[in-house]
MIBA-85868 format. One record per atom (N, C-alpha, C): residue number from 1; residue in one letter; x, y, z. Coordinates in steps of 0.02 Angstrom, whole numbers, plus 50000, padded with zeros to 5 digits. Each point is the difference from the previous one (the first is absolute). Layout:
BEGIN
DOSE resi resn     X     Y     Z
DOSE  NUM    a     X     Y     Z
...
//
This chain:
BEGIN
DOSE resi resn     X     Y     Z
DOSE    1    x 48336 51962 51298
DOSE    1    x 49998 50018 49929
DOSE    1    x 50064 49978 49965
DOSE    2    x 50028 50005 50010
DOSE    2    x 50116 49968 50010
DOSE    2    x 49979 49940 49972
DOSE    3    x 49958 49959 50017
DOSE    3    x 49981 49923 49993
DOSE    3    x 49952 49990 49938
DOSE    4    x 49972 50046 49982
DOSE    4    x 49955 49992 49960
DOSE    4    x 50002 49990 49915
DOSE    5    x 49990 49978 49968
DOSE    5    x 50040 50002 49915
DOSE    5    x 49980 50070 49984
DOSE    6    x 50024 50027 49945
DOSE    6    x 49975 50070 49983
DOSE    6    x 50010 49994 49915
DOSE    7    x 49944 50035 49975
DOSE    7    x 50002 50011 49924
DOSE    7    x 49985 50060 49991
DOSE    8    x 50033 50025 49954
DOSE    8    x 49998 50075 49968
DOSE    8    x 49994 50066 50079
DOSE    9    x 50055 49970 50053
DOSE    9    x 50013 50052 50046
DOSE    9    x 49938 49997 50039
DOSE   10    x 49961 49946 49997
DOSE   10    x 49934 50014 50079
DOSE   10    x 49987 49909 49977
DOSE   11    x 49978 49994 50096
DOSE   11    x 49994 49930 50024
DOSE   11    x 49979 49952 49961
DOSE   12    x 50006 49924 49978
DOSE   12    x 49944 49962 49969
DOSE   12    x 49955 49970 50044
DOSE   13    x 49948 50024 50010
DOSE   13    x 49983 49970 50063
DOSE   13    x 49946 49934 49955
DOSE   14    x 49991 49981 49942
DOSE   14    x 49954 49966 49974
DOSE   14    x 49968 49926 50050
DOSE   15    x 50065 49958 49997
DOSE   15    x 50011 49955 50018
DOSE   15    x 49973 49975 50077
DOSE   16    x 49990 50082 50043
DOSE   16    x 49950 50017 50072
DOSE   16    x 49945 49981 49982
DOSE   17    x 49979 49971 49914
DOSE   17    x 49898 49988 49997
DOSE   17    x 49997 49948 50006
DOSE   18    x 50065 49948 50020
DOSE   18    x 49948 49926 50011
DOSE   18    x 50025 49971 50065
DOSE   19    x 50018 50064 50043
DOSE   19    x 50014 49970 50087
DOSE   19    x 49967 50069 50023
DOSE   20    x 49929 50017 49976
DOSE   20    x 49963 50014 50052
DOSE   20    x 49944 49979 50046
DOSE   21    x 49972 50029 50043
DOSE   21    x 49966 49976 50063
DOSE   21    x 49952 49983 49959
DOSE   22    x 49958 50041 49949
DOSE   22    x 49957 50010 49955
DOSE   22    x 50010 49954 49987
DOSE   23    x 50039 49980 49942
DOSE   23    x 49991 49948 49937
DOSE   23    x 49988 49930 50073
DOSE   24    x 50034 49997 50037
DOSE   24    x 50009 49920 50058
DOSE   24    x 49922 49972 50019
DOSE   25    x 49958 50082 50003
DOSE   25    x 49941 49968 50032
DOSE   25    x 49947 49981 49947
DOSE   26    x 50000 50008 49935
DOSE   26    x 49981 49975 49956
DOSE   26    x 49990 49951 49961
DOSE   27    x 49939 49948 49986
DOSE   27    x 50004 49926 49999
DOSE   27    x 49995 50009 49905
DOSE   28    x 49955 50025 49987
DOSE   28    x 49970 50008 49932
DOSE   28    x 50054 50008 49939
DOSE   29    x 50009 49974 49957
DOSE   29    x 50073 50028 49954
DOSE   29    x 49981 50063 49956
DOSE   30    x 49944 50002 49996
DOSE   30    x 50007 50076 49970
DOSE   30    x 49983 50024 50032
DOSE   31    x 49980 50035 50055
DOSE   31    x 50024 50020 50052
DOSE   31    x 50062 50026 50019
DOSE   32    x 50031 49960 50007
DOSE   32    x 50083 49991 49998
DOSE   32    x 50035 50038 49934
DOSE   33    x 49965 49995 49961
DOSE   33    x 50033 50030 49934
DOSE   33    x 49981 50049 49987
DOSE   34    x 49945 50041 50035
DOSE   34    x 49991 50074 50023
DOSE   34    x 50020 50027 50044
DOSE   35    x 50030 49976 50064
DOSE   35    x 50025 50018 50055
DOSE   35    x 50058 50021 49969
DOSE   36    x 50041 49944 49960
DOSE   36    x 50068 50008 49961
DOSE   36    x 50021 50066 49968
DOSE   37    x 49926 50016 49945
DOSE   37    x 50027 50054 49978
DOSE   37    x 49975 50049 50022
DOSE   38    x 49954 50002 50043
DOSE   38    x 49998 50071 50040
DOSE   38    x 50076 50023 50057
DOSE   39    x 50006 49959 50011
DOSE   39    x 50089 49984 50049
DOSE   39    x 50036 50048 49948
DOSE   40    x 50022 49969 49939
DOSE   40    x 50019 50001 49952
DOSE   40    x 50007 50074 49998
DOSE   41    x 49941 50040 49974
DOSE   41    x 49983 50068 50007
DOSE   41    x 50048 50032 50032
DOSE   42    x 49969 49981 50077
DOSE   42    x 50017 50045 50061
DOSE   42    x 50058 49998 50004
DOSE   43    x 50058 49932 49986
DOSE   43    x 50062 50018 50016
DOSE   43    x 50022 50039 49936
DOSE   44    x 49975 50002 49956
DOSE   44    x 50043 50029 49944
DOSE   44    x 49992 50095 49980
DOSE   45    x 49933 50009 50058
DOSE   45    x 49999 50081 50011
DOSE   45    x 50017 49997 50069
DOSE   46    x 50022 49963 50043
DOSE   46    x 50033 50009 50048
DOSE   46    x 50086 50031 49981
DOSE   47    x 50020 49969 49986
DOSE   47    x 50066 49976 49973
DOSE   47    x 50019 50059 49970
DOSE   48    x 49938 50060 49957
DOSE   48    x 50016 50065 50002
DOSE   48    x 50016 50070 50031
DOSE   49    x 49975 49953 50071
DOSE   49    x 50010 50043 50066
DOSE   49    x 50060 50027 50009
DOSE   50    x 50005 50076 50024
DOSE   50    x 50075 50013 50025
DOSE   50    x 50028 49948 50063
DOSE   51    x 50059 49997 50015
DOSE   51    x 50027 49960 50039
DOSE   51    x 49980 50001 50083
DOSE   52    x 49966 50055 50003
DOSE   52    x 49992 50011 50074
DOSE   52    x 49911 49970 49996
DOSE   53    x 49956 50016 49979
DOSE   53    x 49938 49995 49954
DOSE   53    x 50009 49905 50007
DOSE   54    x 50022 49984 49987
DOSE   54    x 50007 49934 49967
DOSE   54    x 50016 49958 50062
DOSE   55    x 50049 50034 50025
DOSE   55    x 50024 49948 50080
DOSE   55    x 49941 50015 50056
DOSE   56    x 49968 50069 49987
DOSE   56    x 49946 49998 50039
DOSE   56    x 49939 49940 49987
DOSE   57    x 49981 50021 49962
DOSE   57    x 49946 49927 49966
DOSE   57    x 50021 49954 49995
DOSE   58    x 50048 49955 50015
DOSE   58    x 50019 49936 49979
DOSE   58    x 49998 49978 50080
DOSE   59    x 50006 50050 50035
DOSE   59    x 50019 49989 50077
DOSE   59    x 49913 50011 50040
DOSE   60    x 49975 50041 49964
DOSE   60    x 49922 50010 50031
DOSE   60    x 49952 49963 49962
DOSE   61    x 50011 49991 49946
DOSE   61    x 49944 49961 49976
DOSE   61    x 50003 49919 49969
DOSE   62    x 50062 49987 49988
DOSE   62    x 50002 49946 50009
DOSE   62    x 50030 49954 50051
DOSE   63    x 50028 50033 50027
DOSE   63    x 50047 49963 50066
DOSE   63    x 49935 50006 50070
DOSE   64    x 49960 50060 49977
DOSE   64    x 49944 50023 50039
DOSE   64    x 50038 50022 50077
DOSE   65    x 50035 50040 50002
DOSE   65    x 50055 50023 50066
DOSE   65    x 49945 50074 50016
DOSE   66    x 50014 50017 50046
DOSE   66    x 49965 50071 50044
DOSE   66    x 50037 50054 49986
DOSE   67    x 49960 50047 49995
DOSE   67    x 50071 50064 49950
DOSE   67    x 50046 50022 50050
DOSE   68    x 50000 49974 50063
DOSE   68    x 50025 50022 50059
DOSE   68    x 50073 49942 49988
DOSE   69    x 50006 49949 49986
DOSE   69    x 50028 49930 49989
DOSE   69    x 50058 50024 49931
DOSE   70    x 49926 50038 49958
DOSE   70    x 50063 50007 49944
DOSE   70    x 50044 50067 49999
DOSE   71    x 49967 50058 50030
DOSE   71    x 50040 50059 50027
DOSE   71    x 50073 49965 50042
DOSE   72    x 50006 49967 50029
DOSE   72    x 50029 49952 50047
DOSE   72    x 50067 49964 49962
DOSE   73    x 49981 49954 49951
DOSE   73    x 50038 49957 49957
DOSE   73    x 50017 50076 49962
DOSE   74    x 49963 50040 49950
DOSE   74    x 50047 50041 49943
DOSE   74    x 50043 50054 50039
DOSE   75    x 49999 50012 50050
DOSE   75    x 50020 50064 50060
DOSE   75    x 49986 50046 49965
DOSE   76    x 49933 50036 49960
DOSE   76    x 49981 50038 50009
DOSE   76    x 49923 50030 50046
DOSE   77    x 49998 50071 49994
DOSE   77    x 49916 49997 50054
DOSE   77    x 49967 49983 49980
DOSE   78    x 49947 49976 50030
DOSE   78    x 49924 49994 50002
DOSE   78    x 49955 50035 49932
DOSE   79    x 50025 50064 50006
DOSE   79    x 49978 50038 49963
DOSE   79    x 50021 49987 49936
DOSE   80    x 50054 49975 49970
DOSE   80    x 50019 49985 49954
DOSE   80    x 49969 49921 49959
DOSE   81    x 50017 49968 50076
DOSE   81    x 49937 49957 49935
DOSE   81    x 49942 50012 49988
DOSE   82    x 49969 50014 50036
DOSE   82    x 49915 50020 49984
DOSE   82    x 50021 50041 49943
DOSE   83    x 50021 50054 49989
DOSE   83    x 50015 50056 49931
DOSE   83    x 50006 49932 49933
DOSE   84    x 50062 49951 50034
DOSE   84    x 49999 49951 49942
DOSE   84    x 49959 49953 49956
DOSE   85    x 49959 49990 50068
DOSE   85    x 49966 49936 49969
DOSE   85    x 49937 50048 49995
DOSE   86    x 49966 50059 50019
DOSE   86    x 49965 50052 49950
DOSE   86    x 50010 50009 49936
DOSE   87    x 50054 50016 49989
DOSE   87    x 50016 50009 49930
DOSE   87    x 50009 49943 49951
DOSE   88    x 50015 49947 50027
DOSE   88    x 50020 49922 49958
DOSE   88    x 49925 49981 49988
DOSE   89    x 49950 50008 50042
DOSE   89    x 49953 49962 49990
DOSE   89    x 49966 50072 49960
DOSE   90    x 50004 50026 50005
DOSE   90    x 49943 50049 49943
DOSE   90    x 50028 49994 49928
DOSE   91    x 50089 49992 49994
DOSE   91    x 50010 49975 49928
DOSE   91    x 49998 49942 49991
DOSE   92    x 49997 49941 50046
DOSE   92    x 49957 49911 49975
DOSE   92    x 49927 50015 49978
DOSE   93    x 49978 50047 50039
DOSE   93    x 49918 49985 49979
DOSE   93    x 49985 50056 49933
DOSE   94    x 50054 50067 49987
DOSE   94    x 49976 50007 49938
DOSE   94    x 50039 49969 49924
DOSE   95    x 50040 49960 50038
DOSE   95    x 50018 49943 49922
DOSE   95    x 49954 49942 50005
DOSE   96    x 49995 49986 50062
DOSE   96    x 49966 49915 49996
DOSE   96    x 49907 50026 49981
DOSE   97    x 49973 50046 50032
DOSE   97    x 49931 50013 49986
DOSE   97    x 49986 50077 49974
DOSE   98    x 50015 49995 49937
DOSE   98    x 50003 50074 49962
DOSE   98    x 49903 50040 50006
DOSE   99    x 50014 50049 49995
DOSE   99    x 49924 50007 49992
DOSE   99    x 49979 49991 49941
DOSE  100    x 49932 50003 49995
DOSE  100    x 49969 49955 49959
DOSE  100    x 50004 50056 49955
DOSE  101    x 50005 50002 49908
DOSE  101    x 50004 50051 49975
DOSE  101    x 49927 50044 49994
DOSE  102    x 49989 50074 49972
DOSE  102    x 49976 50029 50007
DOSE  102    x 49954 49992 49924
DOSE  103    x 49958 50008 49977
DOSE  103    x 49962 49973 49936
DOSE  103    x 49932 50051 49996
DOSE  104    x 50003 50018 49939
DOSE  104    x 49933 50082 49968
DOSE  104    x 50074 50042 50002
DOSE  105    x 49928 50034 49973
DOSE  105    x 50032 50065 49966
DOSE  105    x 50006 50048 50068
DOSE  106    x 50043 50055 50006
DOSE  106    x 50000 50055 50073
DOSE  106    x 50003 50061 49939
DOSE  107    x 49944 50043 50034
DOSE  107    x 49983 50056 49975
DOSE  107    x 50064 50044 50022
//
């Protein structure tokens, strides 16, 4: 993270949407230009992650490491990442896929 540019005090990770595995295996250009900004997305509600939250997922889901691997590298337990990347991924999926709103009238 030491390495990483930073704006307004959390990571820029933008620049991670056009060296992924994703976008590489993709021939089609728009295609490619949806892969981009869905990337796009994810690093930029990533990037809201607390610091522990954030090194967990960057290490499990995109590096794709075993939570045993990344307990290992952060020296904390087991237990701690699973708690992390529980909690990181339930706030990616309620910014990235909100529920759908609610519509009528409620008695």
């Amino acid at each position: 993270m030491a390495r990483t540019p930073h704006r307004d005090g959390r990571p820029e990770l933008g620049m991670a949407a056009f060296d992924t595995a994703a976008l590489q295996s993709l021939a089609d250009p728009d295609e490619r230009m949806n892969q981009i900004t869905e990337s796009f997305q994810l690093f930029a509600a990533m990037s809201r992650l607390p610091g522990s939250q954030l090194d967990v997922m960057v290490l499990r889901r995109l590096w794709n490491r075993p939570p045993e691997t990344v307990s290992a590298l952060l020296g904390v337990p087991l237990a701690a990442v699973r708690s992390d990347e529980r909690h990181a991924t339930r706030f990616l999926e309620s910014v990235l896929c909100p529920p759908p709103p609610t519509e009528g009238n409620t008695p």
